[in-house]
N, C-alpha and C positions, 0 to 999 in steps of 0.2 A: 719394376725393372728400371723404370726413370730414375728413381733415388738413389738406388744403388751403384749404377752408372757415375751420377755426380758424385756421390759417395769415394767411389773408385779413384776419381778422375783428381777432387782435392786430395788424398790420400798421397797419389801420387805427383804432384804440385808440392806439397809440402815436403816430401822425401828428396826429392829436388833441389829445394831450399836450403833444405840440413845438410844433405851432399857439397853443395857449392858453399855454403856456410863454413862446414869443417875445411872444407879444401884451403880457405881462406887462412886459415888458423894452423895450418901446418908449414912446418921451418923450411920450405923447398924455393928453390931458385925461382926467380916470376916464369922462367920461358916455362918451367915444368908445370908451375903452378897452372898459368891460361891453357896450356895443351891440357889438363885435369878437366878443365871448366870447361873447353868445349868439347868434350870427349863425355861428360855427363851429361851437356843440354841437349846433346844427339840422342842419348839412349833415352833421355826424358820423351823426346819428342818423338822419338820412335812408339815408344809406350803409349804415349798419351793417344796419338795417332789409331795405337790396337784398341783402346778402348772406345774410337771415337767408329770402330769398324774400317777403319781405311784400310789397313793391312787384314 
């Protein structure tokens, strides 16, 4: 169950990364662009959060 957890946990770490990576690389105005970014590191942390049992 430990493995799999961290398993989980980088998985979604890196979905994260690529999220905010592409968002980077898309032709949108900056204001749109940081509301994108912090609108992804929320739901990240939410997630990461359900995996960690807190939610």
């Amino acid at each position: 169950m430990g493995l799999s957890l961290i398993i989980s946990i980088l998985i979604t770490f890196l979905v994260i990364v690529l999220v905010l990576y592409l968002i980077n690389m898309l032709p949108i105005d900056a204001r749109m662009r940081q509301i994108a970014r912090v609108i992804v590191i929320i739901i990240g942390i939410i997630s990461l959060l359900k995996y960690l049992a807190v939610f």
